[in-house]
N, C-alpha and C positions, 0 to 999 in steps of 0.2 A: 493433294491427291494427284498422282500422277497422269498423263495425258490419256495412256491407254488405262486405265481403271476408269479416268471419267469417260470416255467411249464406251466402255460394256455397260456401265450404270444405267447412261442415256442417249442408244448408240445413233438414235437420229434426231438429236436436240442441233436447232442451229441460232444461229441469233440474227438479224437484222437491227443494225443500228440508226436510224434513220439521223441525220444530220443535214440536213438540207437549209435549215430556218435560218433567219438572218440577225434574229437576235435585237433587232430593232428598241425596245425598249430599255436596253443597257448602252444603248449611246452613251456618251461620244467612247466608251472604252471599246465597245462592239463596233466594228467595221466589216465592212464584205469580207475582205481577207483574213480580217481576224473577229469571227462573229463569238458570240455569246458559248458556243461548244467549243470551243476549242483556248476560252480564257482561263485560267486558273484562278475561278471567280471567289470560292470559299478558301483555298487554301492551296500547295503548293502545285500540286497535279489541277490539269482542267479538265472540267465536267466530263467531254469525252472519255479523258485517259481513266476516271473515278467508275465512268460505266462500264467500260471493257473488261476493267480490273474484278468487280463485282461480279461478272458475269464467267469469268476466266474458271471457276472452280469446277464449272458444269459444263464447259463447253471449253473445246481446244480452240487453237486460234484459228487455222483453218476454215472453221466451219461459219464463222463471220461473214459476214455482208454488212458494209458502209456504205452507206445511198448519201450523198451527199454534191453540191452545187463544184462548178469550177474555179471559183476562187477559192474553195478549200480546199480542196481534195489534194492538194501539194502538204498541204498543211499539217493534217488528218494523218496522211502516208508517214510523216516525220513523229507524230508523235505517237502511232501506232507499228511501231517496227515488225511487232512479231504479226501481222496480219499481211497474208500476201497484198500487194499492191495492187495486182488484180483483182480483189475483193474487195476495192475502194471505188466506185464508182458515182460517175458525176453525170449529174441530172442534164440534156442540153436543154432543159426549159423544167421550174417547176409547176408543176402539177397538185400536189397535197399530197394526200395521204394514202390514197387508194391506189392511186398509179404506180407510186413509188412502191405499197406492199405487192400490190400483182406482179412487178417486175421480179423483185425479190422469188415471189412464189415460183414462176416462168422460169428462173435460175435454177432455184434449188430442184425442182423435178427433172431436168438434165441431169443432175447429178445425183439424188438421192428419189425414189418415187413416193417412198415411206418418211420423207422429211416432215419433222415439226418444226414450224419457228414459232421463236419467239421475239415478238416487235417490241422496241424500247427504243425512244427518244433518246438521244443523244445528252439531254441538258439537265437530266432531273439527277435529283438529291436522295438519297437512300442512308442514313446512316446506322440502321439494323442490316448490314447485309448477308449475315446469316440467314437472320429468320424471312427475310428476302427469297434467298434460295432456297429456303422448303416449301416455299407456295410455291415457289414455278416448279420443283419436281412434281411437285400434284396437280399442278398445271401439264405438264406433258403428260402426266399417266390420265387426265380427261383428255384433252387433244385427241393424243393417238390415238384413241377410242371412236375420235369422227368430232367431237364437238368442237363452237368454236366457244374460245374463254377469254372474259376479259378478267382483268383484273379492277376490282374495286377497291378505294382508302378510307376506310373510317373518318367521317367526317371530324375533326377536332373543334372547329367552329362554324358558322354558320355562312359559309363562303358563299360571295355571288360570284366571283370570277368562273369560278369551275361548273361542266356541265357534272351531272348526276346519273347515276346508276339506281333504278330501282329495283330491288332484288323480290322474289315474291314472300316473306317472309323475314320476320326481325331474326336475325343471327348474331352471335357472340363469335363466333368461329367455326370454319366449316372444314370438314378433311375430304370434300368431295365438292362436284361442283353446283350450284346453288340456282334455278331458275331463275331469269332477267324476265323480269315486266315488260320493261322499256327503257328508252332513255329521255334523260329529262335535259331542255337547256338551260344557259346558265339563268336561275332565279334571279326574283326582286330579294329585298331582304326580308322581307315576312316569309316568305315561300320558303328561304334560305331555312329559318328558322323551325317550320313546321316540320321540314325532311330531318333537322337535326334530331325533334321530338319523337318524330317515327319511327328511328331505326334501323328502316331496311332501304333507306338510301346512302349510298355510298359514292364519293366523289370520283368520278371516272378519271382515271390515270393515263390512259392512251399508251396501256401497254396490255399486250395480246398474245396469249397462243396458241396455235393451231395447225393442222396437219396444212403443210404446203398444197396438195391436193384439192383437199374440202374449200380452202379461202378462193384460189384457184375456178373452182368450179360455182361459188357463189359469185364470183365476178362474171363470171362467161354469163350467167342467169338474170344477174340485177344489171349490168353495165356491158353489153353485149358491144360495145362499139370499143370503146376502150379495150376491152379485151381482146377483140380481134388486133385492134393495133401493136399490141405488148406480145401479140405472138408471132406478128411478123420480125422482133428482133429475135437473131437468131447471131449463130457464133457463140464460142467460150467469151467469157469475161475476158478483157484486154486485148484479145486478136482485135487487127483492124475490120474485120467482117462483122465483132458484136458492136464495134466503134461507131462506125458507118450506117450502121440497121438500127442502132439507138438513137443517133440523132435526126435520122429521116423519120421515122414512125414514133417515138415517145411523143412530139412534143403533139400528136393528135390525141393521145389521151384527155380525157374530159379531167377539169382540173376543180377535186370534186374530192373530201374526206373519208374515209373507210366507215364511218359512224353516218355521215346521210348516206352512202353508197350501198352499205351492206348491212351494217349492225341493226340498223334501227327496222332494217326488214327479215330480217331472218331469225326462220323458227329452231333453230340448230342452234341456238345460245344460249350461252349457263356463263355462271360467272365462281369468281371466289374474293369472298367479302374478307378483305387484309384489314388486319388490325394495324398494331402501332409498329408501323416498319421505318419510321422517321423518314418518311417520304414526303419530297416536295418540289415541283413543276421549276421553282426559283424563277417566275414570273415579271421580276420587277428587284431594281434596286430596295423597293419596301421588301418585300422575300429575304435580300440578302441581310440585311439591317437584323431581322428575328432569327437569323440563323447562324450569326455570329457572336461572339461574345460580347455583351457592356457593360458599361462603368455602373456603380449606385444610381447612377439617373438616365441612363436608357442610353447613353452614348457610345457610338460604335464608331470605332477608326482604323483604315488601313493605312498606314505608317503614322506619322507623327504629329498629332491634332491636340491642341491647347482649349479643355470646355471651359467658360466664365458664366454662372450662371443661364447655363444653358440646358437642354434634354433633348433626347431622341431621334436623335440626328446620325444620318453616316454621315461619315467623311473617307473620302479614297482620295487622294492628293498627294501623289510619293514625288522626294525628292525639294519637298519643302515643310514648315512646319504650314498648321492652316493654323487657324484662331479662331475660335467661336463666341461669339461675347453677347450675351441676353436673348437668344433664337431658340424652337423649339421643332423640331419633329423635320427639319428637314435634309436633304438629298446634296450631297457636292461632292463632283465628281469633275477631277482635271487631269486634263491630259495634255499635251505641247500644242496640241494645236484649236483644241475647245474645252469650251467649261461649264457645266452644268451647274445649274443651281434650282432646284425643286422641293416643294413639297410634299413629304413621304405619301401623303393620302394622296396625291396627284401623279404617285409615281409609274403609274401606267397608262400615262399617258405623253409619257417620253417618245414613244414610237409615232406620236402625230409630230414632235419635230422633226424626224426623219422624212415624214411626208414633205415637209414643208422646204426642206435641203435641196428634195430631188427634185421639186417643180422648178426651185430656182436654178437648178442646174449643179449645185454645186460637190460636184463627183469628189473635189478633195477631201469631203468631211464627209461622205458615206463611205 
């Protein structure tokens, strides 16, 4: 579809791609400058370039927003050509979730008053992305209406890592938007299990849309200090005047998620319960291991890996052969100058040797 056909379609759809995160748990491949969004983790394009592309059918490039940290954002700019470079902006302190979309909101009402966005992580996995983009048009046509909407995933099993969506009724599929309970955090595994039997929980994806304005004015309501702060930056994107006012005033935002900050308070939410959109957070070297192809016995390898009575194990080691001889289920991941060795069930909890790097100091391997 061409650019001006998708503006009459959906002529105040924008997108905010939040990219700020550090990707921690994909050590030692993730680094500051080269974190987890910006690695070509499943395949040749990285997660980034997979979101924009996904999202590029409904929305021109223009009308983007990249929120993301300053060791990316050189990054980011490279591998997003077609998005003005102005519309790459880097955090001088992060914040979460809420600050980072207020900002976005604050943006987009200088430029559009009747803006929707729509919020989406940088790092997640979508492999329907079709059927992807017919919720979010039905997602903008509740928005613009005033609600705010999240988006919820069909739980496929009985996850504790992910918090939950409880929707007020069991649904198969909705063409409209569907009343929110609540939100739930992330479960034990019984709890995991009983939302699976119920129905009308669906795992919260931390992607949203909503009219710029409405998100806007529930921030000024719930988080009144923050919001004062996010409106003294002022200036366009990229002048040195919004340069200067963003690093003086952002970093006094409360550093605080859109989900305790607003969602979990506010009577303006509906949601829409997504079926099978092959959607997934990519959480952890375990995430990517189920997301890629294996051998007869559960073995996944990025370049060239020799199994001997082994199972279920990645391997990412390019530029040598690896060897596996009698091991089952785990994680090895090398790179020049570290090397990972883990168990797949233990694989999120990579992100506590990152803790452990930076107390010793040792900035070369972050």
């Amino acid at each position: 579809m061409a650019a001006a056909a998708r503006s009459r379609a959906l002529p105040h759809f924008y997108a905010l791609i939040m990219a700020g995160g550090r990707g921690t748990r994909f050590w030692p491949r993730s680094r500051k400058d080269r974190a987890k969004q910006v690695l070509p983790v499943l395949g040749e394009k990285s997660l980034i370039q997979e979101t924009f592309e996904r999202l590029r059918p409904l929305i021109p490039a223009e009308r983007f927003l990249i929120i993301t940290n300053t060791d990316l954002r050189g990054e980011i700019a490279r591998q997003l050509p077609e998005a003005p470079l102005s519309q790459v902006i880097a955090e001088p302190a992060q914040r979460n979730t809420a600050p980072c979309i207020g900002l976005a909101a604050r943006i987009l009402l200088d430029r559009d008053p009747e803006a929707v966005m729509g919020v989406f992580p940088a790092d997640h996995v979508i492999s329907r992305p079709a059927a992807f983009r017919a919720v979010l048009k039905q997602a903008y046509r509740a928005a613009a209406a005033g609600r705010l909407i999240v988006l919820g995933i069909k739980p496929r099993w009985p996850e504790t890592g992910y918090g939950y969506i409880e929707f007020a009724k069991k649904v198969t599929s909705a063409t409209g938007p569907v009343p929110v309970v609540r939100f739930r955090e992330k479960p034990d595994a019984a709890t995991a299990r009983r939302f699976l039997k119920r129905g009308n929980f669906y795992w919260n994806s931390g992607m949203f849309v909503w009219k710029a304005a409405a998100i806007d004015r529930a921030l000024r309501e719930l988080l009144p200090e923050t919001s004062a702060a996010l409106c003294k930056i002022c200036g366009r994107p990229g002048s040195r005047e919004f340069e200067r006012s963003l690093a003086r005033f952002y970093p006094r935002a409360e550093n605080i998620s859109i989900d305790y900050a607003v969602l979990e308070k506010s009577p303006n939410l509906a949601g829409f319960p997504c079926g099978d959109l092959g959607w997934s957070d990519v959480g952890s070297w375990n995430a990517v291991h189920s997301l890629l192809p294996a051998d007869s016995q559960g073995n996944v390898a990025r370049g060239h890996a020799l199994f001997y009575n082994s199972k279920g194990s990645y391997v990412d080691a390019p530029g040598k052969l690896a060897a596996l001889v009698g091991v089952e289920d785990l994680v090895i991941v090398d790179t020049p100058d570290a090397l990972l060795v883990a168990r797949r069930d233990r694989a999120q909890d990579v992100g506590e040797v990152v803790k452990i790097l930076e107390k010793q100091q040792r900035h070369d391997l972050l």
